[in-house]
C-alpha positions as CSV (number, residue, x, y, z in Angstrom):
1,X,-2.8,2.5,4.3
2,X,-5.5,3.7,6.7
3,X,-6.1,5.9,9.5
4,X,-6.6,4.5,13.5
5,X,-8.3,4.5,15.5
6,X,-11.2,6.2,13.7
7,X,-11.9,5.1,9.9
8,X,-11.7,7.3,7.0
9,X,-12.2,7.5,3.4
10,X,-8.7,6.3,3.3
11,X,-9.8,2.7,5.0
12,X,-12.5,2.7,2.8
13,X,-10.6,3.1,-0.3
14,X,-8.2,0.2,1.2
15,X,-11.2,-2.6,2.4
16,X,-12.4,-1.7,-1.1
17,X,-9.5,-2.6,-2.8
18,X,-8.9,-5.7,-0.2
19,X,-12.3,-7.4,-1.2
20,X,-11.6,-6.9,-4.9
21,X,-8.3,-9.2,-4.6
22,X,-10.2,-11.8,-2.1
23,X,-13.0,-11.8,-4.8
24,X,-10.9,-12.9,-7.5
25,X,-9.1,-15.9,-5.6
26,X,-9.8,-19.3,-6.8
27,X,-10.4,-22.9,-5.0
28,X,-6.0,-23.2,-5.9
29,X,-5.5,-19.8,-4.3
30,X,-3.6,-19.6,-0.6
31,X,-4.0,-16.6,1.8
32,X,-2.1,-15.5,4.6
33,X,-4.0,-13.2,6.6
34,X,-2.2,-11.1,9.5
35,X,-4.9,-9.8,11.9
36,X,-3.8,-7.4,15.0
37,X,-5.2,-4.5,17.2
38,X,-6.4,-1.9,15.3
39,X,-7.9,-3.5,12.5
40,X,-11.6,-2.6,13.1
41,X,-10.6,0.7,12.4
42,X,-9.2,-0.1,9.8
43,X,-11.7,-2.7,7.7
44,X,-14.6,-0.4,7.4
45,X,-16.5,-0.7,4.6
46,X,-20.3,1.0,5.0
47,X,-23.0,-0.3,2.5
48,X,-23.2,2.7,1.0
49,X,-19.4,2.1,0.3
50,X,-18.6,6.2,1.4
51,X,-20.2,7.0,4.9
52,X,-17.5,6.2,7.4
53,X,-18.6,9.7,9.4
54,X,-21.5,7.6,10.9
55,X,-19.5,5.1,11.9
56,X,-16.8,7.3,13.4
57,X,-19.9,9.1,15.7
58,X,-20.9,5.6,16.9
59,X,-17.6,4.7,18.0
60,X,-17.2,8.0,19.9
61,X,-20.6,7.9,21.7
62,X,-19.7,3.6,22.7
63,X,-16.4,5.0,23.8
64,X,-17.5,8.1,25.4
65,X,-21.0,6.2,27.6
66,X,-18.0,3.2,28.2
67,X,-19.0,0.4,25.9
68,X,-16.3,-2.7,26.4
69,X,-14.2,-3.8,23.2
70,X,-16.5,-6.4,22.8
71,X,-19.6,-4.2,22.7
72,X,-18.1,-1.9,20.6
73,X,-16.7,-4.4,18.4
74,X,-20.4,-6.4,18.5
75,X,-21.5,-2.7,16.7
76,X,-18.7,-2.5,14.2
77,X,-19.1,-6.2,12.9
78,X,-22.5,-4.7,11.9
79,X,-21.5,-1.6,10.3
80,X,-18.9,-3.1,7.7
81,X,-18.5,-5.1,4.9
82,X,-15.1,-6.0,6.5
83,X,-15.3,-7.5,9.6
84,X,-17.0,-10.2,11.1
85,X,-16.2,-13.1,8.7
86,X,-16.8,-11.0,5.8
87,X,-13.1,-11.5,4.5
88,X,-13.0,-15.0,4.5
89,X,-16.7,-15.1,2.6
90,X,-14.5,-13.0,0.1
91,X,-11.3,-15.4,0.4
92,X,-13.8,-18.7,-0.2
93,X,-13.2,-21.2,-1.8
94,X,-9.6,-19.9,-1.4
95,X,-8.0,-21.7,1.5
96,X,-6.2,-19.0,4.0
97,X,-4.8,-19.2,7.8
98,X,-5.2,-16.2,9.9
99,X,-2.6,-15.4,12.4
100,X,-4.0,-13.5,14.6
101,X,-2.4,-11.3,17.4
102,X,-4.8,-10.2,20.1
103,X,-5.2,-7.1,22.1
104,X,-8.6,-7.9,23.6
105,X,-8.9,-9.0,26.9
106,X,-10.2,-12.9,26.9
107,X,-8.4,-13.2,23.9
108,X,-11.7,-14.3,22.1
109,X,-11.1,-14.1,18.5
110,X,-14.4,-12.9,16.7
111,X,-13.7,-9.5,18.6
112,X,-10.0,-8.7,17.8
113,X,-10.2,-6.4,15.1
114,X,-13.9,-7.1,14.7
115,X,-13.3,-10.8,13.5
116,X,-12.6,-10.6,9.8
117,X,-11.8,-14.3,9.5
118,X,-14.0,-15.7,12.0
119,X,-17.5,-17.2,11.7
120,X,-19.5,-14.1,13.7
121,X,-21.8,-15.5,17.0
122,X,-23.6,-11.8,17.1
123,X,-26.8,-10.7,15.4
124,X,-28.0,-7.4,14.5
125,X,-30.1,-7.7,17.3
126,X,-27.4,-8.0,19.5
127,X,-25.4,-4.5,18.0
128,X,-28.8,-2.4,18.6
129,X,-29.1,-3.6,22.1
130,X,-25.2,-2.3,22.5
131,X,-26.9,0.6,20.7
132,X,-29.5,0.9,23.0
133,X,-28.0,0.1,25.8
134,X,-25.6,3.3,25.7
135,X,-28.3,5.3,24.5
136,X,-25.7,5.6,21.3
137,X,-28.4,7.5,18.9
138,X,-28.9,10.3,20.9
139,X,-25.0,10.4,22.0
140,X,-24.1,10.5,18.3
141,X,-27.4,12.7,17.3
142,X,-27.8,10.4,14.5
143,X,-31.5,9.3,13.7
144,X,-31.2,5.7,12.8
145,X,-28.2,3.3,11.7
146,X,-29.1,0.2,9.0
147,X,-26.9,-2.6,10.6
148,X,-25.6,-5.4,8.2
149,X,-25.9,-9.4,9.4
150,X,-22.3,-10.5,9.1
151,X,-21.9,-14.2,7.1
152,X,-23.2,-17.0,9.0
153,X,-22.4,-19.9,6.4
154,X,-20.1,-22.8,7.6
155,X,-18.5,-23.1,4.5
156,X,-16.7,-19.5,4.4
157,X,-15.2,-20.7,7.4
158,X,-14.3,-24.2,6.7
159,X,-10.7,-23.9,5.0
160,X,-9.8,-21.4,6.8
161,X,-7.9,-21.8,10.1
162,X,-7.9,-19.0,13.2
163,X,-4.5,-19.3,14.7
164,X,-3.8,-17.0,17.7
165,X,-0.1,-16.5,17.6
166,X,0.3,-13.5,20.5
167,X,-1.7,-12.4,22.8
168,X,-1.3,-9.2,25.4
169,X,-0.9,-12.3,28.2
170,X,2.1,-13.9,26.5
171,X,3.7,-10.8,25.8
172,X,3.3,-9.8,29.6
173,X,5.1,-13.5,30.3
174,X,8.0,-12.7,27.6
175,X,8.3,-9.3,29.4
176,X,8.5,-10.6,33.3
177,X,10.9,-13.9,32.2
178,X,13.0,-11.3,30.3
179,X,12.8,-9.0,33.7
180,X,13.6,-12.2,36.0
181,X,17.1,-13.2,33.9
């Protein structure tokens, strides 16, 4: 359990406890990951492993100065231990599937829920020009922010398969056949 759509101690407590079981997986091991809207607030796990509150202050200023999901997500991938491909570097040499239900526009999976199964294309160069960008540090009066490079290795990624099963486009499509019968 964990709290949305700003991170707590709670999420922490839970990504914690999520590595710990991928950690312990073996070559034999199967997972099923199930990846939706709402899971970047969700999979945060700070280096420190305790200060979400700089995190939350980020995510207020992006949303506040209008960052786009993808920018904001681009910033989150490189504030956790969680996201951006970090749960399937825990799940290796495990082999898993994600299905994945997307509530970003585009549909472009490294950014719903901050891609926690999928091989990460941002830098931490690219977060603190998001950062930048939205003048974030003086929004959030922090001083500085230590960003984390997500995993870049292809063989987290390669027995694991991405699967987008629903996407805010297809559910529109259900809802206007539905509205036609």
């Amino acid at each position: 359990e964990g709290t949305h759509p700003l991170s707590s101690s709670a999420n922490i407590a839970a990504s914690k406890r999520m590595k710990k079981e991928l950690e312990a997986l073996q070559k034999e091991d199967f997972v099923l990951f199930l990846i939706s809207g709402g899971g970047s607030a969700l999979l945060c796990l700070p280096e420190d492993g305790k200060n979400f509150k700089d995190e939350v202050a980020i995510q207020q200023a992006l949303s506040e100065q209008g960052a786009t999901i993808e920018e904001l997500n681009t910033v989150r991938k490189h504030l956790s231990l969680a996201r951006g491909g970090y749960l399937a570097q825990y799940a290796y040499p495990a082999r898993a599937v994600s299905l994945i239900f997307s509530d970003v526009p585009g549909n472009e999976l490294e950014f719903i829920a901050s891609g926690p199964t999928v091989k990460d294309d941002t830098t931490v160069a690219d977060a603190e020009r998001v950062m930048e960008k939205y003048s974030v540090l003086q929004h959030s009066r922090l001083e500085a922010v230590r960003f984390l490079e997500t995993p870049k290795g292809d063989k987290y990624f390669a027995g694991l398969d991405n699967i987008l099963l629903i996407s805010n486009q297809r559910a529109l499509q259900a809802m206007a056949a539905k509205a036609d019968d």
